[in-house]
SERO-373358 format. One record per residue (C-alpha): x negated, y negated, z. Coordinates in nm, 4 decimals, decimal comma. Example, Ala and Ser with C-alpha at 12.3 -4.5 7.8 and 13.67 -1.06 7.14 Angstrom:
<atoms>
ATOM        X        Y        Z
ATOM  -1,2300   0,4500   0,7800
ATOM  -1,3670   0,1060   0,7140
</atoms>
This chain:
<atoms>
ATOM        X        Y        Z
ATOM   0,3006  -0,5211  -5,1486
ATOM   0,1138  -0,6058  -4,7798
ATOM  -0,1076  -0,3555  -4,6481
ATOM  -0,0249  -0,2591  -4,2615
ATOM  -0,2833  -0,3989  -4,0590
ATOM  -0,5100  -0,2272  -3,9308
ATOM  -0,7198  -0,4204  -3,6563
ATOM  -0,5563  -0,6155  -3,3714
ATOM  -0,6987  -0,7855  -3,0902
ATOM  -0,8189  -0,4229  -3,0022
ATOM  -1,0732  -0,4855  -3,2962
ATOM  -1,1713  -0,8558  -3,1011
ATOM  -1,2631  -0,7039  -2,7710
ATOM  -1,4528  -0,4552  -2,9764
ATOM  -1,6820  -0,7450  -3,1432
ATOM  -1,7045  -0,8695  -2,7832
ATOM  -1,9086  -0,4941  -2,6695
ATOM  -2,1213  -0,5529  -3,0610
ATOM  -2,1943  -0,9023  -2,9644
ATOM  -2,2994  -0,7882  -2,6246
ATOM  -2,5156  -0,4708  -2,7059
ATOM  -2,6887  -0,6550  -3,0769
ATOM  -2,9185  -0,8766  -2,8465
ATOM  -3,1975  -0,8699  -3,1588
ATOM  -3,1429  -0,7766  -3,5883
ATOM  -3,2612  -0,4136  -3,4330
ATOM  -3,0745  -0,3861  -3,2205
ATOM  -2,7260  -0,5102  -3,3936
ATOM  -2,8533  -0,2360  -3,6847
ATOM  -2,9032   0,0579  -3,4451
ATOM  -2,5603  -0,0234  -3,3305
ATOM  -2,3753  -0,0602  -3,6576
ATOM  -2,5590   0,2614  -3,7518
ATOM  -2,4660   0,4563  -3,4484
ATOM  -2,0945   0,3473  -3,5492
ATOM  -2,1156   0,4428  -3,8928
ATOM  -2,2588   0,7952  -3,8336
ATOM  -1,9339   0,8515  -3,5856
ATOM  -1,7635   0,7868  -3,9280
ATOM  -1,9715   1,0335  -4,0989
ATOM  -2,2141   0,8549  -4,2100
ATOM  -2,5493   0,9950  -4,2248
ATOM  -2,9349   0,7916  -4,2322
ATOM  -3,1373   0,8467  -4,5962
ATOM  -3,5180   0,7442  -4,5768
ATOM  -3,6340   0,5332  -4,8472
ATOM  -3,9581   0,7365  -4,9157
ATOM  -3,7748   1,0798  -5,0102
ATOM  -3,6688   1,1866  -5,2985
ATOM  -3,2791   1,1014  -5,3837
ATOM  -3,0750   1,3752  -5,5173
ATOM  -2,6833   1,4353  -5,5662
ATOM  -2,6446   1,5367  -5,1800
ATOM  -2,8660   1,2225  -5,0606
ATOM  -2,6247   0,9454  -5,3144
ATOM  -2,3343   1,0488  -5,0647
ATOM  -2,0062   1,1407  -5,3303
ATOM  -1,7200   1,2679  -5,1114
ATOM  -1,7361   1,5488  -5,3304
ATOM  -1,9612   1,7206  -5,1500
ATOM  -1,7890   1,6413  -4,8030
ATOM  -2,0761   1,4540  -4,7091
ATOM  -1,9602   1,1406  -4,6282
ATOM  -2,1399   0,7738  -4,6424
ATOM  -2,5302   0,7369  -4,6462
ATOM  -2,7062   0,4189  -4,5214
ATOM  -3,0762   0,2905  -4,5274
ATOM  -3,2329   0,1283  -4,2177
ATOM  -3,5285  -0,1235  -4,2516
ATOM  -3,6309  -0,3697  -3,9718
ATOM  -3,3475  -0,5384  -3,9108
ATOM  -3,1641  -0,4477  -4,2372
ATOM  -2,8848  -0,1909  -4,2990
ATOM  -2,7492  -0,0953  -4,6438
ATOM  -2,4830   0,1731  -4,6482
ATOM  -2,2077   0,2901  -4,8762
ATOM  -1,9695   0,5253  -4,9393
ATOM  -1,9507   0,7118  -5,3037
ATOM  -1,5672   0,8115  -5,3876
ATOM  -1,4817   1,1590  -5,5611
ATOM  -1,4182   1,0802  -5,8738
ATOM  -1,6922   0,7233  -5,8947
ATOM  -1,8878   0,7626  -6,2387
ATOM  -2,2810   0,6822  -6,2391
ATOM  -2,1347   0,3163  -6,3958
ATOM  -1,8544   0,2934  -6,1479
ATOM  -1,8852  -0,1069  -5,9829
ATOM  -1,9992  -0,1674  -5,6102
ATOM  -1,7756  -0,4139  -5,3846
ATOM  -2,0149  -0,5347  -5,1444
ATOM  -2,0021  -0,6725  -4,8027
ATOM  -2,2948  -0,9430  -4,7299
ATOM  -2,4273  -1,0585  -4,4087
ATOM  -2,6821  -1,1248  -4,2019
ATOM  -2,8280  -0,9481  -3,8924
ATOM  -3,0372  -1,2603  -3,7014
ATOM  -2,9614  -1,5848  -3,5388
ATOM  -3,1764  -1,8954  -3,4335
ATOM  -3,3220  -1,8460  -3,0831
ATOM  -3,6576  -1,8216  -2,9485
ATOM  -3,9556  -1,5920  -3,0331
ATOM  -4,2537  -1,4255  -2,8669
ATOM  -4,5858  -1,5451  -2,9832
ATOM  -4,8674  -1,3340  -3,0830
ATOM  -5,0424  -1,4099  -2,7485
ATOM  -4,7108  -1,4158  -2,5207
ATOM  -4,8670  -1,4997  -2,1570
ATOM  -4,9464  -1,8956  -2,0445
ATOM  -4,8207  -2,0771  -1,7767
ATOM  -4,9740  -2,4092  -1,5874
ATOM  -4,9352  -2,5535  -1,1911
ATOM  -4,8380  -2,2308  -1,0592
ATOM  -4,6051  -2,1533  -1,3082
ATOM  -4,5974  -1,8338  -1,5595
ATOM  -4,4626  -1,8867  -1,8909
ATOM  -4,4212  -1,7254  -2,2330
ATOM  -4,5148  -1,8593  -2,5250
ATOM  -4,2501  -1,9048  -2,8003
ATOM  -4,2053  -1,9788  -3,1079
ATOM  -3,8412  -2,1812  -3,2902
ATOM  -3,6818  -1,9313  -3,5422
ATOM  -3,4725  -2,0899  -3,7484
ATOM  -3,2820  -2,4056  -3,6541
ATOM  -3,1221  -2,3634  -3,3075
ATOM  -2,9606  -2,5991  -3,1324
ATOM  -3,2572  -2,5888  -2,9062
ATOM  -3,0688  -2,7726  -2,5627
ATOM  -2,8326  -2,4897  -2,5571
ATOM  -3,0762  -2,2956  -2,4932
ATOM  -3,1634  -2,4922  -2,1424
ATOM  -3,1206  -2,3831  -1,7756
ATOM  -3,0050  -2,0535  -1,9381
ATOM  -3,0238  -1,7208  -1,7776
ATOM  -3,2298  -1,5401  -2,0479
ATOM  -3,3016  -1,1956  -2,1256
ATOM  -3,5603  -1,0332  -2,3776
ATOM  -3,5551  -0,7795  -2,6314
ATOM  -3,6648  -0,6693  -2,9301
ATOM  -3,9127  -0,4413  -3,1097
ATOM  -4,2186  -0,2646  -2,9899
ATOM  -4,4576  -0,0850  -3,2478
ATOM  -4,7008   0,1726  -3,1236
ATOM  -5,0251   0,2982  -3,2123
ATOM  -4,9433   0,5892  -3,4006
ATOM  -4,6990   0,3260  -3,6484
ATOM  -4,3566   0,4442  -3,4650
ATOM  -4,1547   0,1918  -3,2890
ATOM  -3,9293   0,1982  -3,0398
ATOM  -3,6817  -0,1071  -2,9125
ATOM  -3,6713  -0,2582  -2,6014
ATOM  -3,4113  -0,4662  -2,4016
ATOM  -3,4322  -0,5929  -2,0869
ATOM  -3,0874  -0,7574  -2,0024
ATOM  -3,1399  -0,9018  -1,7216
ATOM  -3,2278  -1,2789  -1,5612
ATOM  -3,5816  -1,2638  -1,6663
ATOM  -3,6910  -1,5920  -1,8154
ATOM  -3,5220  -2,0003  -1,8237
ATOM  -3,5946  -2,3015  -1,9596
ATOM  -3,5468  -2,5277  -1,7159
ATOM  -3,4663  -2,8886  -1,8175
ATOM  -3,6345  -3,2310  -1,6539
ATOM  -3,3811  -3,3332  -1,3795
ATOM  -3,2346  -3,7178  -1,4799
ATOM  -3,4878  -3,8643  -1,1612
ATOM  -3,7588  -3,8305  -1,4109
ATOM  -3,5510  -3,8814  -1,6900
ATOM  -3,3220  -4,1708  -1,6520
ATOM  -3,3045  -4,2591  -2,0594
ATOM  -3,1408  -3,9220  -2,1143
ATOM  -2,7608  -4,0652  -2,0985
ATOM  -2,8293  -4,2882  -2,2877
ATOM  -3,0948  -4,2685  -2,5448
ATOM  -3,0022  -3,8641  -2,5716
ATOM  -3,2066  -3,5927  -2,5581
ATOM  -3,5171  -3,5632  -2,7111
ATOM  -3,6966  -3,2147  -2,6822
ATOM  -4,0466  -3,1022  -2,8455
ATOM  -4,0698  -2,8184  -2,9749
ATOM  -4,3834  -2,7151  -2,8879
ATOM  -4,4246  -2,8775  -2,5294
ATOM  -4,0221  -2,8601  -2,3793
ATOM  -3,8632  -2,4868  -2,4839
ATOM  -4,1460  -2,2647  -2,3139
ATOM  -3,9795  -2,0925  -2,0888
ATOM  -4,0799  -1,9553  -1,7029
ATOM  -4,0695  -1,5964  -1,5633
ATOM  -4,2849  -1,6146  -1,2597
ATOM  -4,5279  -1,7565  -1,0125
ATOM  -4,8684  -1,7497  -1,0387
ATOM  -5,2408  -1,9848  -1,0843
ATOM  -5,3518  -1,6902  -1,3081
ATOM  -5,2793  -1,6448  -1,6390
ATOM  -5,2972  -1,2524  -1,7141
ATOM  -5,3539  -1,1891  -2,0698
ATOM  -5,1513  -0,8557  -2,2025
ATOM  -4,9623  -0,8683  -1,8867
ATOM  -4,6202  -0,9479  -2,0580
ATOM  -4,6530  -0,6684  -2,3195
ATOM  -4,7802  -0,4526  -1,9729
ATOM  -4,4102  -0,5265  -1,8441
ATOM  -4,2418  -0,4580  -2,1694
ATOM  -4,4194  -0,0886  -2,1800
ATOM  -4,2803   0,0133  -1,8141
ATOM  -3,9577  -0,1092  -1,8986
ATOM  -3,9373   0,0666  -2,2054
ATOM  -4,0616   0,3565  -2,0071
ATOM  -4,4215   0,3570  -2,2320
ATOM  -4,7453   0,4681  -2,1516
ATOM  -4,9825   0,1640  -2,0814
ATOM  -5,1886   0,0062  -2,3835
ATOM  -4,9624   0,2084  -2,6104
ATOM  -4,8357  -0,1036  -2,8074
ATOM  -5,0186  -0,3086  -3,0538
ATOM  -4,7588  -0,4639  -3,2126
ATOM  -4,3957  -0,6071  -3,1316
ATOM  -4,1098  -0,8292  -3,2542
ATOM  -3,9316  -0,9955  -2,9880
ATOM  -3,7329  -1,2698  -2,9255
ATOM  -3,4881  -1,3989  -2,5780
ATOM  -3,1298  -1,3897  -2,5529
ATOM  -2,8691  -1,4994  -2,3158
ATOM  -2,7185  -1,2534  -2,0595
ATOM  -2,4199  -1,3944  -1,9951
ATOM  -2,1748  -1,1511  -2,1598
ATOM  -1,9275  -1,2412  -2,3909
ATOM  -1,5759  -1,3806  -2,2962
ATOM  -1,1983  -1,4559  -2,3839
ATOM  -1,1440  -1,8428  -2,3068
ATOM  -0,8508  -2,0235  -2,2868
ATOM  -0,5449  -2,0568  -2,1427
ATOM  -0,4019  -1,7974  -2,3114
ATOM  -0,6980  -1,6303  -2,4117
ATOM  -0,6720  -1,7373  -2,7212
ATOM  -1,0476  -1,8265  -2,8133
ATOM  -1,3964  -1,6022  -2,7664
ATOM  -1,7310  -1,7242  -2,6632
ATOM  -2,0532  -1,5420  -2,7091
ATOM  -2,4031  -1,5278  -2,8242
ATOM  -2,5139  -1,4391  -3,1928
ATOM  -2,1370  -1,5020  -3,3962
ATOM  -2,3850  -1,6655  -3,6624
ATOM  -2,3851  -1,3774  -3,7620
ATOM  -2,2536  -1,0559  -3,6250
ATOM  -1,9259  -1,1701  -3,5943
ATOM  -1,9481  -1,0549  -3,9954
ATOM  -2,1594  -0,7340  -3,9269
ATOM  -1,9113  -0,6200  -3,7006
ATOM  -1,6008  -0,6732  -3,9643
ATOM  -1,8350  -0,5145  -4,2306
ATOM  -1,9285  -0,2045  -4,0301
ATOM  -1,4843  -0,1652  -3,9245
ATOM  -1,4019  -0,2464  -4,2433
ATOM  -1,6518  -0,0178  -4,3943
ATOM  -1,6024   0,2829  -4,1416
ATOM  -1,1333   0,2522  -4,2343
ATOM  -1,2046   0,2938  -4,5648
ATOM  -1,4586   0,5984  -4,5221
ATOM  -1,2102   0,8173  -4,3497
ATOM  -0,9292   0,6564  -4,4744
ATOM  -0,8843   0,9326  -4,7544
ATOM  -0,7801   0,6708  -4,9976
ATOM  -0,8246   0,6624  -5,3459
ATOM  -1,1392   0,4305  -5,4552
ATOM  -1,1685   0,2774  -5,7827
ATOM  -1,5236   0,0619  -5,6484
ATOM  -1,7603   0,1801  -5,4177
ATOM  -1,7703   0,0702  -5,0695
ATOM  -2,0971  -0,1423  -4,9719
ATOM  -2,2318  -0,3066  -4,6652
ATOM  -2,5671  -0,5213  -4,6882
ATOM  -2,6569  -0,6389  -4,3808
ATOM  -2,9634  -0,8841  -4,3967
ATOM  -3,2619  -1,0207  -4,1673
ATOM  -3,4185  -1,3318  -4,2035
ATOM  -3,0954  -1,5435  -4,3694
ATOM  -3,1759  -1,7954  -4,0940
ATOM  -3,5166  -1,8794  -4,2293
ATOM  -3,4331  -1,8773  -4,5822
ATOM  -3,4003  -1,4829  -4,6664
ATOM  -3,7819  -1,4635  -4,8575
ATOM  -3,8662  -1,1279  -4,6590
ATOM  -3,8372  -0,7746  -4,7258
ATOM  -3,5487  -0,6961  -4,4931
ATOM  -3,4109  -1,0683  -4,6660
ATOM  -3,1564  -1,1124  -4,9110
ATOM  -3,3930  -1,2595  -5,1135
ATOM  -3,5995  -0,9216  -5,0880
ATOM  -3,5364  -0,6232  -5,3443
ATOM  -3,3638  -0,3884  -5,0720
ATOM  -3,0031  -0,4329  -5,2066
ATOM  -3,1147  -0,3708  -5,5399
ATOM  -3,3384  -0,0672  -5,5305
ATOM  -3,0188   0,0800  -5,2763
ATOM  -2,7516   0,0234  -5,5381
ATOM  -3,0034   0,1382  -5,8185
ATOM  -3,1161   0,4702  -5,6883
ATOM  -2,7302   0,5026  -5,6027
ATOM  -2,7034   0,5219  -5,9581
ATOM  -2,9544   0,7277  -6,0717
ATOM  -2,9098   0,9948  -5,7589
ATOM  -2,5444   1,0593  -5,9508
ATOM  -2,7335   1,0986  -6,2995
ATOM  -2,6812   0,7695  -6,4186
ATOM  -2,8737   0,5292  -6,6878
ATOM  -3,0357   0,1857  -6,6971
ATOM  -2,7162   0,1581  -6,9000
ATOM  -2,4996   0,2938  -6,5877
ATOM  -2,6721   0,0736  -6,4078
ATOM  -2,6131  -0,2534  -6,5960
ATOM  -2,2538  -0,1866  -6,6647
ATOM  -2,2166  -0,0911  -6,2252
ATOM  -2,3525  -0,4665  -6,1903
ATOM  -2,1525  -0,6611  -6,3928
ATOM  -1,8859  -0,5021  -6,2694
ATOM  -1,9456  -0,5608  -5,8623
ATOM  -1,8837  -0,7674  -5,6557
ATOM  -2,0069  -0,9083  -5,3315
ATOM  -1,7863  -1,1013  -5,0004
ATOM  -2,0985  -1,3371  -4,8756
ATOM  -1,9946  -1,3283  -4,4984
ATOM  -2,0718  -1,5982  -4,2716
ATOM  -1,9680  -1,8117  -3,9942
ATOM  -1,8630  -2,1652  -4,1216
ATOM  -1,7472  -2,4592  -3,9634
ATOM  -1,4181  -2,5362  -3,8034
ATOM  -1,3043  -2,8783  -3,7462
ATOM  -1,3902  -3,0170  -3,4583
ATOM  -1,2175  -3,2181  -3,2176
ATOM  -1,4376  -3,4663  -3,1112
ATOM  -1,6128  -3,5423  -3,4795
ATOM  -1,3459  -3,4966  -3,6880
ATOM  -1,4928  -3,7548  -3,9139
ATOM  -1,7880  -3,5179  -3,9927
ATOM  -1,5582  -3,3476  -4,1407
ATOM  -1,3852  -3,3217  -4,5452
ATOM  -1,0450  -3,5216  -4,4404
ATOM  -0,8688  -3,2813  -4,6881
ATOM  -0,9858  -2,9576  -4,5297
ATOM  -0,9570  -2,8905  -4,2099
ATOM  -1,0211  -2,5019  -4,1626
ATOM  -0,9032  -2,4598  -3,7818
ATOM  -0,9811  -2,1251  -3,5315
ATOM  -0,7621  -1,8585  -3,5984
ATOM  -0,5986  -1,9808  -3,9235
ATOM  -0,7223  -1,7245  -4,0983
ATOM  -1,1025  -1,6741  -4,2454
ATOM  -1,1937  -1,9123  -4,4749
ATOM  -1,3375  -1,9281  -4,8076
ATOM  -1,6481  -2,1153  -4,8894
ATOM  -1,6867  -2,3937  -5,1287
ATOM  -1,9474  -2,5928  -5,2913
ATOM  -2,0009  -2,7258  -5,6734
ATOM  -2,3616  -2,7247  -5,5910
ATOM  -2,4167  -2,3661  -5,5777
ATOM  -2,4898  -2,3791  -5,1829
ATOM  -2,1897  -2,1229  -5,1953
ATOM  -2,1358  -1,8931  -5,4658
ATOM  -1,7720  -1,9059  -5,4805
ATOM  -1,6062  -2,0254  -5,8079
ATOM  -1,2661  -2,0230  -5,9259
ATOM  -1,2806  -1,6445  -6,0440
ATOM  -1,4161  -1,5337  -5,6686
ATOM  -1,1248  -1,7268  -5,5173
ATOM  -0,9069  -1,4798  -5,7138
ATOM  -1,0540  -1,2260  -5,5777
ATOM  -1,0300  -1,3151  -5,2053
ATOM  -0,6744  -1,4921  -5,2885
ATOM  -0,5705  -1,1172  -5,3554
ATOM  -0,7484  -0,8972  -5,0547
ATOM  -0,5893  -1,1301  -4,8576
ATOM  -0,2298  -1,1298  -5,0078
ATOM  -0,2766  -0,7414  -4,9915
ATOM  -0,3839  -0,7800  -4,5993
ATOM  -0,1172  -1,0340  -4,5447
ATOM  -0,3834  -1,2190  -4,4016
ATOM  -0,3750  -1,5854  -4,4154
ATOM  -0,7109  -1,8154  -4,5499
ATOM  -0,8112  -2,1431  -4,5519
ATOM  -1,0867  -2,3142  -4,7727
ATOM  -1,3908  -2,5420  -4,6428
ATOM  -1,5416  -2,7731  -4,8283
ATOM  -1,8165  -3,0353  -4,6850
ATOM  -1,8074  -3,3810  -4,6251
ATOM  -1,9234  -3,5377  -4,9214
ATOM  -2,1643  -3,7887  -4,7125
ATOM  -2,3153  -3,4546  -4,5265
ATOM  -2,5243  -3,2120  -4,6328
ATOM  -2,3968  -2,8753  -4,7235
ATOM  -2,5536  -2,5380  -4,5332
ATOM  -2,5794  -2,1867  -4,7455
ATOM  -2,6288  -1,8670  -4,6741
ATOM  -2,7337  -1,5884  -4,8750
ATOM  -2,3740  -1,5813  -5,1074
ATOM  -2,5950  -1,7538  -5,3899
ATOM  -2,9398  -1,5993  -5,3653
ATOM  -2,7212  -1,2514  -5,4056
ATOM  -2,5581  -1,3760  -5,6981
ATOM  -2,8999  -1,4984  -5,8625
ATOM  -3,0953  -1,1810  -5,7376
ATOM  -2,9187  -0,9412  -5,8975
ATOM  -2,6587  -1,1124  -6,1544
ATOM  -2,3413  -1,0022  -5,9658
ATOM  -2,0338  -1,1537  -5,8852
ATOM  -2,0426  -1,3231  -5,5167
ATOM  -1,7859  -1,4950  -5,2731
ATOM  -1,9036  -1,6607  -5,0025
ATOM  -1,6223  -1,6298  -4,6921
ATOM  -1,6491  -1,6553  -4,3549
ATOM  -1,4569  -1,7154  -3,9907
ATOM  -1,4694  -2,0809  -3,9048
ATOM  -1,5903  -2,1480  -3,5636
ATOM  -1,7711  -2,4594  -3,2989
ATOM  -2,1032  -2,4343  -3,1845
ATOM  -2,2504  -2,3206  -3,4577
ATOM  -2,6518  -2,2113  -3,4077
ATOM  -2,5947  -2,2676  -3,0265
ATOM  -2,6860  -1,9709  -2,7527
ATOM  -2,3398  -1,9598  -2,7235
ATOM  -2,0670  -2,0312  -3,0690
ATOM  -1,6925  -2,0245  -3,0175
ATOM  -1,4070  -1,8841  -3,2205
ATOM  -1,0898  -1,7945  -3,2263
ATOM  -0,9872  -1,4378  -3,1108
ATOM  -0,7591  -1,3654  -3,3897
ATOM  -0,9894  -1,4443  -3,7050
ATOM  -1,2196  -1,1713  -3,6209
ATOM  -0,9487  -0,9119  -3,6885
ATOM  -0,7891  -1,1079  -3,9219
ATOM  -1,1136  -1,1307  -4,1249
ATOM  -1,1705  -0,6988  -4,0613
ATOM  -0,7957  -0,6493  -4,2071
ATOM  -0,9090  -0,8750  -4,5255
ATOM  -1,2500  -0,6949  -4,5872
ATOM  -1,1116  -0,3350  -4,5688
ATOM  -0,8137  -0,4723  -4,8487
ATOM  -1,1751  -0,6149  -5,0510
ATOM  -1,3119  -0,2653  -5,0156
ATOM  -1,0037  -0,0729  -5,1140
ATOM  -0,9938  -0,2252  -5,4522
</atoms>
């Protein structure tokens, strides 16, 4: 029997504020966080000691715990009743996006211009990123090793692209940018070039005292907010889909089944990733032993075994959730000509004999039934056999730790561009689908 749903186009205007407010991985987890504890959630550190009380069973009235790491967020929810051996369903995804990042030696600039140095994180589409009103934000870590983040959202910085005078191939040959020379953006005017006097700015605006940070993690971001589009408003543009479209759904879904007051025969997970973009090998990464210590101490924290622990593994597991590809309009033939996964159809499921996703027939089961129970439509993608096929971190979760995965996803245009597309149903549509996962 179908579920009521329980996100609308209430939950899609919702995404739109996330979108807006996770302008770095820090930022997106602070946020997700901040929702979470109005759910009754509460933050465990890493470094103390886990009892009873700090594994989070309902029992106690304590509600969900989560971990925070960089840009990383693991929380979950222990059901009264769950035995140490009782399975996880997990929610995967990922907290960063390709853009542009500060360099260890920010400030440069040549004939009267003042730049910032930057570095190309993970495989943008780098002329979105163009005569683009650009903010900056990020991380800031201080001499006595305590951090605070920083966000200035504001005009502050551009790329600004040859004009066609001096450029007449452009039409015709295309665009050809280097990275090193072309994507170094402006923020002033000046013959000087002032070293420190970036990180100088950052400390005012984050209301520091001067010379108090020696370290930081920062990267730009569009400004322009995010928006319904459409003649019916039937699509959403906006920065950073890729991928906290999938945070977002996790964090909902995660948060209705919390306070839901349901009976839980798995427990509730959310791992939400850094570094997916540049091929996960970090600690914050899915690639990283975060997930795994989480889900282990979990266990042990509720007086379980390494026995507990194997049987709670082969018993989970985990929705990989990431943006994938819609078809598009003007490249169709880019495209599988049997699937055609279109914006707001439904989220899709993720396919590929290759292991690029983890998805096999037994994980299409799985997703074939939280969606039946969500009376939420899907749709499957599957690659053009002439193109290559993308991943994400579906099958380094399934490797890491020997679990179960599905990779899944919303399908959307502009994929790895300052600025993606979707459709403003499927974010919803994917939330309604995820909480159905979580419920069991």
């Amino acid at each position: 029997m179908s579920a009521p749903a329980r996100f609308d186009r209430g939950h899609t205007d919702d995404l739109m504020s996330f979108l807006a407010a996770g302008a770095s991985p820090y930022h997106a987890v602070a946020t997700a966080a901040e929702r979470l504890e109005k759910a009754g959630f509460k933050q465990v550190a890493e470094t103390d000691a886990w009892d009873t009380e700090a594994a989070a069973t309902s029992a106690t009235g304590s509600g969900g715990r989560y971990v925070l790491r960089g840009g990383a967020l693991i929380a979950w929810y222990v059901p009264e009743g769950a035995e140490p051996h009782t399975p996880f369903h997990i929610i995967g995804a990922h907290t960063d996006s390709p853009n542009l990042r500060i360099k260890p030696q920010p400030d440069t600039g040549a004939h009267g211009w003042r730049q910032v140095a930057v570095e190309i994180y993970g495989g943008p589409l780098m002329n979105s990123w163009l005569d683009r009103d650009l903010g900056l934000a990020g991380r800031l870590t201080l001499r006595d090793g305590s951090s605070t983040l920083v966000n200035v959202d504001r005009p502050l910085l551009r790329v600004p692209q040859l004009a066609i005078h001096l450029d007449r191939s452009v039409s015709t040959e295309g665009l050809k940018l280097d990275k090193q020379r072309h994507l170094q953006p402006v923020w002033g005017l000046g013959n000087d070039v002032r070293e420190g006097d970036l990180i100088a700015f950052l400390e005012q605006e984050a209301g520091l005292t001067a010379g108090s940070v020696t370290g930081w993690d920062l990267m730009v971001h569009p400004v322009e907010p995010p928006a319904y589009l459409g003649r019916d408003r039937e699509l959403l543009a906006g920065p950073r889909m890729d991928n906290l479209l999938s945070v977002h759904a996790g964090t909902a879904a995660l948060a209705a089944v919390a306070t839901s007051g349901a009976p839980l025969t798995r427990i509730p997970v959310l791992a939400a990733f850094d570094h997916e973009e540049n091929g996960s090998q970090s600690d914050t990464g899915a690639d990283g032993p975060l997930l795994g210590s989480v889900l282990e101490r979990s266990v042990f924290a509720r007086g379980g075994s390494w026995e507990d622990r194997a049987r709670a593994f082969a018993g989970t597991v985990c929705l990989s959730s990431d943006t994938g590809h819609a078809v598009h309009p003007n490249y169709a033939e880019r495209h599988d000509p049997t699937h055609h996964p279109r914006v707001n159809g439904g989220p899709i499921l993720k396919v590929n004999v290759n292991n690029r996703y983890a998805t096999d027939g037994s994980g299409r089961a799985v997703f074939a039934a939280a969606c039946e129970k969500a009376n939420v439509p899907f749709q499957t993608f599957v690659s053009n056999n002439a193109m290559p096929c993308g991943t994400t971190i579906g099958p380094i979760t399934a490797a890491r730790h020997g679990i179960r995965t599905v990779d899944i996803g919303v399908a959307i245009l502009s994929m790895h561009s300052a600025r993606e597309l979707c459709g403003a149903d499927d974010p919803f549509l994917l939330a309604n689908a995820l909480v159905a996962f979580l419920e069991g």
